[in-house]
Each structure stands twice: as structure tokens, then as C-alpha cells.
C-alpha positions as CSV (number, residue, x, y, z in Angstrom):
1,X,-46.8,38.0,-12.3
2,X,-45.9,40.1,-15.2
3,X,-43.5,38.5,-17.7
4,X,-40.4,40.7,-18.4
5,X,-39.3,40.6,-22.4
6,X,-36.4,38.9,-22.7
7,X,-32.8,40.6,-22.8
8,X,-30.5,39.7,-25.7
9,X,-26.9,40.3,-25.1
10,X,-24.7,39.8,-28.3
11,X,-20.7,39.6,-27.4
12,X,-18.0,39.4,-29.8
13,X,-17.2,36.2,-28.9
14,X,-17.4,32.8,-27.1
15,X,-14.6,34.6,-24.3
16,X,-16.8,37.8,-24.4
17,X,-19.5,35.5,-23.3
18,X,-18.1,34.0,-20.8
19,X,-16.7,37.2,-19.5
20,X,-19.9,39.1,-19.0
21,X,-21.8,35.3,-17.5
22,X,-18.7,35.5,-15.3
23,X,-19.5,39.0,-14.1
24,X,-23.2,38.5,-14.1
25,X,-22.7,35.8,-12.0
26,X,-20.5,37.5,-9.3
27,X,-23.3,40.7,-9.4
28,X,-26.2,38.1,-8.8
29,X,-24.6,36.3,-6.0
30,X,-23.6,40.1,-4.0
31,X,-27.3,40.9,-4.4
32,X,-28.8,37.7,-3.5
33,X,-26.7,37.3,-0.4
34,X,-27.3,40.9,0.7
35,X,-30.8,40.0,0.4
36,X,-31.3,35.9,1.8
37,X,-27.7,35.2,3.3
38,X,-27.4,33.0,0.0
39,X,-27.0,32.7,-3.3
40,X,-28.7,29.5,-5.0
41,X,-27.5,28.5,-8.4
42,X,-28.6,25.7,-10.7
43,X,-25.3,24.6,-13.2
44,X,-25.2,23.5,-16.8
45,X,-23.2,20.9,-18.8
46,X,-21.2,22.1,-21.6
47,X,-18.3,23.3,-23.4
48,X,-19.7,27.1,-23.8
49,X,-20.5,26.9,-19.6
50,X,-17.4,25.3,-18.9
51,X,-15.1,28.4,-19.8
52,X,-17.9,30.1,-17.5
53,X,-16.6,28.2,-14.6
54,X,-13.2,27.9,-15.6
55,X,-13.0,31.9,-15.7
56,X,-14.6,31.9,-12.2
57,X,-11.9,29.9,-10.5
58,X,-9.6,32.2,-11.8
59,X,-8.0,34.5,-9.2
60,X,-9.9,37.6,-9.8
61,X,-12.9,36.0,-9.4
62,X,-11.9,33.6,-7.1
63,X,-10.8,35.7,-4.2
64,X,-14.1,38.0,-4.7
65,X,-16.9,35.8,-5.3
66,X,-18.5,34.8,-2.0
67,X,-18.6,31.3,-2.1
68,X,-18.8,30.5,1.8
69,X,-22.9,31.4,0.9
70,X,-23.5,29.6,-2.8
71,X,-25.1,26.6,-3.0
72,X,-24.7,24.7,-6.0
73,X,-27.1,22.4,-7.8
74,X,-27.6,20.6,-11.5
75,X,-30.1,21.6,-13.8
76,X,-29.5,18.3,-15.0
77,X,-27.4,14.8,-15.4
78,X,-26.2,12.0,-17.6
79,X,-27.1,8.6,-15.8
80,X,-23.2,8.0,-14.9
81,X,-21.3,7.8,-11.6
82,X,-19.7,11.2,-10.8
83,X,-16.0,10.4,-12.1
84,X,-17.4,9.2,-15.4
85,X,-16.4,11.2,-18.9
86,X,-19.5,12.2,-19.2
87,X,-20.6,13.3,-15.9
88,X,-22.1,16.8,-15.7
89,X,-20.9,16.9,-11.9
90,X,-17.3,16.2,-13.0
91,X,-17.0,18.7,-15.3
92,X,-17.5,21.2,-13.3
93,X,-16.0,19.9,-10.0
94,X,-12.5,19.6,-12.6
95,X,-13.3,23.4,-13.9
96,X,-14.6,25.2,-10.7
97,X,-15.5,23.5,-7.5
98,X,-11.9,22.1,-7.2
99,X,-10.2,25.5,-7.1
100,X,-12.9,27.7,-5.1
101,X,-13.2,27.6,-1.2
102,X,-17.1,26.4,-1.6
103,X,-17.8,24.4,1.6
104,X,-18.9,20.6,0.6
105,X,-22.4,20.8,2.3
106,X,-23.2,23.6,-0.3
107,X,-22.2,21.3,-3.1
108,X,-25.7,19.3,-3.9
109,X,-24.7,17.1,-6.9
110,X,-27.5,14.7,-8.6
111,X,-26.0,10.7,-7.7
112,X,-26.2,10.0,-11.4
113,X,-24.7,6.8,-10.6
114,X,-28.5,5.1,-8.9
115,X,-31.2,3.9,-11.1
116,X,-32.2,7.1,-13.3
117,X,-35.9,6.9,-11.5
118,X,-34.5,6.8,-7.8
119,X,-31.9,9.0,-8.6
120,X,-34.4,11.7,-9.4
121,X,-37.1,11.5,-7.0
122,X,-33.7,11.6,-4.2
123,X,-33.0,15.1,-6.2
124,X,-36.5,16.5,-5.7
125,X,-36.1,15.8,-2.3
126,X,-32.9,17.7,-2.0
127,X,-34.4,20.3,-3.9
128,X,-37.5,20.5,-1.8
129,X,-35.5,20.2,1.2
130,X,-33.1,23.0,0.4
131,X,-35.8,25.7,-0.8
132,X,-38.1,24.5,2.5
133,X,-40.7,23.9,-0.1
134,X,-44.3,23.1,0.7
135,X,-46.0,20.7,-1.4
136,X,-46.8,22.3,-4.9
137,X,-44.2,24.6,-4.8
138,X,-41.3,25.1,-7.0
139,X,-37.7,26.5,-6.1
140,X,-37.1,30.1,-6.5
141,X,-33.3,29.9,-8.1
142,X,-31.2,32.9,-8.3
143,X,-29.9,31.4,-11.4
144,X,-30.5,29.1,-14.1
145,X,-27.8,28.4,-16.4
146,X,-28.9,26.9,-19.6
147,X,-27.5,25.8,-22.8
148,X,-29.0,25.5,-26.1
149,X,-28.4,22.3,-28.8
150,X,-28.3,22.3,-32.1
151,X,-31.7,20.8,-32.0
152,X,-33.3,23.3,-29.8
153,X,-33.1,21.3,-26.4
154,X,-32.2,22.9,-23.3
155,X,-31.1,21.1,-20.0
156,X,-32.1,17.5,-20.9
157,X,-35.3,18.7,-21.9
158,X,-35.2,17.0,-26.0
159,X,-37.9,17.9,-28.5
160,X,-40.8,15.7,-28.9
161,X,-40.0,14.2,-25.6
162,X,-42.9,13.3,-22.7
163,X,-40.7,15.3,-20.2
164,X,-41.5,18.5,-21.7
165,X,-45.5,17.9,-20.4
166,X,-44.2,17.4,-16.8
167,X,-46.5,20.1,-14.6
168,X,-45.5,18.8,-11.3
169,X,-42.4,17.2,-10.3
170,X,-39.6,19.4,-9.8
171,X,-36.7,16.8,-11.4
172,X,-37.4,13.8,-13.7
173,X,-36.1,10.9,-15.3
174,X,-36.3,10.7,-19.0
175,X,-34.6,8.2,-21.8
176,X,-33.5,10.3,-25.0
177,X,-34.2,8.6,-28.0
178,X,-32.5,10.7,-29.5
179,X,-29.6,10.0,-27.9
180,X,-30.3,6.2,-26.7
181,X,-29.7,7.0,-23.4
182,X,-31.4,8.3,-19.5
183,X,-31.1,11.8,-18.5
184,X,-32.3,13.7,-15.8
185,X,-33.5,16.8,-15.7
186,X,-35.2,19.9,-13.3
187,X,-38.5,20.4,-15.4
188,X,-39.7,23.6,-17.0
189,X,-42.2,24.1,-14.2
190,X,-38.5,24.5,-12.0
191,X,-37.0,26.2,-14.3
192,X,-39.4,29.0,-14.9
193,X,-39.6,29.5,-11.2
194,X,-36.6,31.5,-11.0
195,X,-35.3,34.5,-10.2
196,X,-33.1,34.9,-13.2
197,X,-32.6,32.4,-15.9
198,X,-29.1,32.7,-18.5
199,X,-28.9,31.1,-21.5
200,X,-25.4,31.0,-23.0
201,X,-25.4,29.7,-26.4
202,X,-21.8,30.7,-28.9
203,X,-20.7,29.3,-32.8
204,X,-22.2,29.7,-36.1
205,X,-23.5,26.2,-36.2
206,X,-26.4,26.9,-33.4
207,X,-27.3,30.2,-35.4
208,X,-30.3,29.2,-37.4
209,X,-32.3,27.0,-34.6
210,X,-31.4,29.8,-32.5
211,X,-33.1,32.7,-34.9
212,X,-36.0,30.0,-34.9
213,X,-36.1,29.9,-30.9
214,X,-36.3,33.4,-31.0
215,X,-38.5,34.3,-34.0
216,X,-40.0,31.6,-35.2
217,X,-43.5,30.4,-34.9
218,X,-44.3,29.1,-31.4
219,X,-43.6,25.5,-31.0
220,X,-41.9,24.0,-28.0
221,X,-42.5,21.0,-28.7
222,X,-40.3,20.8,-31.4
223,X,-37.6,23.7,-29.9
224,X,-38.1,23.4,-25.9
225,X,-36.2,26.2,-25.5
226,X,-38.8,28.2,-26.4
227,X,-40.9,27.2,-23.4
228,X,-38.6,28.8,-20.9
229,X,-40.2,31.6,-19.7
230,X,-39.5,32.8,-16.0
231,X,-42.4,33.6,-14.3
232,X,-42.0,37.0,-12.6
233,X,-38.2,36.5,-13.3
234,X,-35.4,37.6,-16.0
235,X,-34.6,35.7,-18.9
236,X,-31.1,36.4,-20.7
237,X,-29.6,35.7,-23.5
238,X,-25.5,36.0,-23.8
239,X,-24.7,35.2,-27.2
240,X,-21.7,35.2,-29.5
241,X,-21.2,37.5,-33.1
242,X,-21.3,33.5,-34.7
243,X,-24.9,32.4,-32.9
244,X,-26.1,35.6,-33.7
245,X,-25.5,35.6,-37.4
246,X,-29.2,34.4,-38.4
247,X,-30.9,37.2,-35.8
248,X,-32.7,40.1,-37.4
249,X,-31.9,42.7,-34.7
């Protein structure tokens, strides 16, 4: 399938950008319901995506976003039970899925709280089962939300990191050096499967890694999210005045 360049979308700020992810959102799930009866959506951690959700469960977007036919997944977790601090799932359950009629079977949250290695292979079967995947087949999202780091990492997808070279398994367990602790992720096999993948990346202090991401020299090793490249799909970036600063456009 032919790659489509990607769309860079530069907001005046870190509302703006949640505005328009708000209102792509809502656009994406009317279409993709029209078309399949549903509308499949894989969530990111974050502050930037958190004032994504917490704009959706306001009213106006509430009351018009039909969330009878969303489903709901994680493009990835911390290895904590769902009401921890740090839980991905929390986050957004206190932000969205607490204020939005979205029926509890179409909520498909990772159980961060079992061994990092069971935890994921249970997720690729949810995932598998969910899509009514064959064997060798990824899941065709209608959206991918992504966020950027400082450091170039994306999901829990970190630089230098053996989960990056995953070609197979839709979600993975990986331990973060970085970090000194266990994540789980979808892979960038997943990830590039989908229909439409949003990165939403605001402030001045992401600018330069994200100007490198952009226009730098290939190497997604060091910046992995440079190696998300939807196959066949769209690949958006919403950014703020502040991320954009180091961009020659």
C-alpha cells in the first residue's frame, strides 16, 4: 500500500490542540461507524491527551459522540493495578470514561496489575479476539493516539530498547532502563496497521527532538517515533506554536 506523507497540523496552543484531536476524534468515529457499525480506538497516557479526553466528556461532545459503538483500548500500560497513580487506565477512566455513556463491554483495559509477561500475551488475545484476527495479522485501528517524550519515545516504545525489533506479537512486555521499571506496549507492527494514527505532542521543551523526529537523519533506534509509519493509513501530527518552534516549515 502506498504511504501517505504525513500531515502536520500547527495550533496555537496546547487547548487548540486538544480542540481540533477533540473534533477529529468525533469526525473519525461518525465515519467509521457509518462504515463497520464501530469505531475502534487505541488511548494514550498523558498530560497533553488527558485535556483530549477531558474536553470529550464535556457536554458538547458528550451528548454527540456516539459512544454506544466505540470500543476502547491502550496503546500501552505501566505495570500497576488499575487504581494506582500511575495507571494509564485510571487516567482516563477519571478524565473520560467516567462521564460518557460508553457500555463496560466496550471498555478493554490492559490488567496492568498481573505479571508484566502474562499481562501482555492476555492483551494480544483481547486484541486478536476483538479484530477477529487470523494468525499473522495485525488490528486495523481507526485511531492511534500517540504521544511523544522528550527523548523521542512513543507509547512505551524507549530508544535503544529490544521492543522496538518486535515483528510479530501485537503487545509486549518490556523493562525501561531508562526508567527502572516494566511497561507494556502494542508494537510498531500494531501500530502501523492503522487506519489513522494522531500524534499529539505541545511545549517548547519537546521542540528540538521533535524537529529531529521530523527532519533529522533516519534513526529510530535512537528516536522510535520516527518508525511510525501507517501502512496504507494517515499519520497526523497536532502540534502546539511551543513544539513547533525548532520546525523549518
Amino acid at each position: 500500500m502506498t504511504e501517505s506523507p504525513p500531515e502536520i497540523v500547527v495550533l496555537d496552543d496546547a487547548q487548540a490542540v486538544a480542540e481540533e484531536a477533540a473534533a477529529r476524534w468525533v469526525a473519525l468515529a461518525g465515519d467509521a461507524i457509518a462504515a463497520r457499525g464501530r469505531f475502534t480506538v487505541a488511548l494514550s497516557g498523558g498530560s497533553t491527551p488527558r485535556a483530549l479526553y477531558e474536553r470529550l466528556a464535556r457536554p458538547s461532545h458528550r451528548e454527540g459522540a456516539p459512544w454506544a459503538n466505540t470500543h476502547v483500548f491502550w496503546g500501552d500500560e505501566r505495570a500497576v493495578p488499575p487504581a494506582h497513580a500511575d495507571s494509564n487506565y485510571r487516567m482516563v477512566h477519571e478524565a473520560l470514561l467516567a462521564h460518557v455513556a460508553l457500555p463496560l463491554d466496550n471498555i478493554h483495559r490492559v490488567r496492568g496489575e498481573n505479571a508484566p509477561q502474562y499481562a501482555a500475551a492476555d492483551y494480544e488475545q483481547v486484541l486478536r479476539l476483538a479484530f477477529e484476527l487470523r494468525s499473522g495479522q495485525f488490528p486495523r485501528f481507526d485511531l492511534v493516539l500517540l504521544g511523544m517524550g522528550a527523548d523521542g519515545h512513543t507509547a512505551s516504545l524507549f530508544p535503544d530498547n529490544p521492543a522496538l525489533d518486535e515483528a510479530g506479537r501485537l503487545f509486549i512486555a518490556t523493562h525501561v532502563p531508562q526508567l527502572d521499571n516494566d511497561r507494556l506496549t502494542m508494537t510498531l507492527p500494531a501500530i502501523n496497521a492503522a487506519a489513522h494514527v494522531v500524534f499529539l505532542v505541545v511545549g517548547e521543551g519537546k521542540a528540538d527532538t521533535l524537529r529531529d523526529v521530523l527532519q533529522g537523519d533516519p534513526d529510530p533506534t535512537r528516536l522510535p517515533a520516527q518508525a511510525v509509519h501507517p501502512a496504507g493509513g494517515q499519520l497526523t501530527w497536532l502540534l502546539d506554536k511551543a513544539a513547533a518552534s525548532a520546525l523549518s516549515l
